[in-house]
N, C-alpha and C positions, 0 to 999 in steps of 0.2 A: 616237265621239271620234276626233278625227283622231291621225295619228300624231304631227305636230308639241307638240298639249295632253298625250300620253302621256308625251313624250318630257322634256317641260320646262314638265309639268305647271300647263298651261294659263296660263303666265306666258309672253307674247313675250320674248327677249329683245333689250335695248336696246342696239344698235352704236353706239358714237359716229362723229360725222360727221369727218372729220376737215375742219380750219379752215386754209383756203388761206393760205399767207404771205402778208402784206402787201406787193403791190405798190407801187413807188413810182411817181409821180404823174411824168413824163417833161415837163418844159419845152420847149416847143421857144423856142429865143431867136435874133431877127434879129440878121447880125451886129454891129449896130451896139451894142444889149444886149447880146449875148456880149461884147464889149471894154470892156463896165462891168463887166460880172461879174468878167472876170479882175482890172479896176484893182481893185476893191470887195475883192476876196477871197481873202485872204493865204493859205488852207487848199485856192483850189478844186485838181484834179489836170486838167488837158489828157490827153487820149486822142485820139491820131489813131488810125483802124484803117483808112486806105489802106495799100497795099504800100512798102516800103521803096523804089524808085523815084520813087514818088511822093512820100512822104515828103523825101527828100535833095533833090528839084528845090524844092521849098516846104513851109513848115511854120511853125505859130505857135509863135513860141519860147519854151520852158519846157515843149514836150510831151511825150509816153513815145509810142513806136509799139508797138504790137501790131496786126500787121494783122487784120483780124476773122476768118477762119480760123483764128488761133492763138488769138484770144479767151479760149472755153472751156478750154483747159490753163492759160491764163496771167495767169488772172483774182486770184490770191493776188498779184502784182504790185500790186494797187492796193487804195487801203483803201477797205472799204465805208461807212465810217463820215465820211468828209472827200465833199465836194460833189465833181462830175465834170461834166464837159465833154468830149461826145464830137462827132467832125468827124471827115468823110471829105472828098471830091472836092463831092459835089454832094447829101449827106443821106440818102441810103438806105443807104447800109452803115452810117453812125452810126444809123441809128433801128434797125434792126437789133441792133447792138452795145447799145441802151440796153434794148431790150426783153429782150436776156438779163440785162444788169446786172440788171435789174428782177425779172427771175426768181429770181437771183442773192444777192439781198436787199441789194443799193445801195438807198441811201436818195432821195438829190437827184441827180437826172442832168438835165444840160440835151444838148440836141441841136442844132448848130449848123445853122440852116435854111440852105439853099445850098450848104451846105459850104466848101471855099476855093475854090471859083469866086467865089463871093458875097462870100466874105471879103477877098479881092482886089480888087474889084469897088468895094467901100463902103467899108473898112477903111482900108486900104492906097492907095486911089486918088489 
């Protein structure tokens, strides 16, 4: 008899698994849909997480900076529970920022493709 059936008389016991959070499903939206979304939706939150520099030279107005280095401390600034729209320069620091939100347990996060180069570019032009 092995030690294990001695020990806990021949019953395994049963670990639970533990059950990953629900990640959220990450949009990514051209700019041209990102500027429906914001007409369309009185609740969404803008999230830029380029640098304050960047930030102050352009930026879509009604948004919170946090640059995405501060992210993680200063994620109770924004509610998980209202839609989000995040944008950087050119879309890798937002799909970044969205994959923590995601972590995070945000629900609807869009990620602005291009960033505000693109957004400039189409938007704004």
């Amino acid at each position: 008899m092995s030690l294990f059936r001695r020990l806990f008389g021949g019953k395994q016991p049963v670990s639970p698994v533990p059950t990953p959070a629900p990640r959220a499903e990450i949009q990514t939206l051209e700019p041209e849909a990102a500027a429906a979304l914001i007409q369309s939706t009185p609740d969404l939150q803008l999230l830029d997480v380029r640098s304050e520099p960047e930030h102050r030279g352009r930026h879509i107005p009604g948004s919170r900076l946090i640059p995405l280095p501060e992210l993680p401390d200063r994620m109770a600034e924004l509610d998980a529970g209202r839609p989000l729209l995040v944008y950087c320069e050119h879309g890798m620091r937002s799909s970044s920022a969205c994959a923590l939100l995601s972590q995070a347990g945000f629900a609807r996060l869009y990620n602005l493709s291009g960033g505000m180069s693109e957004w400039e570019a189409r938007v704004r032009a």
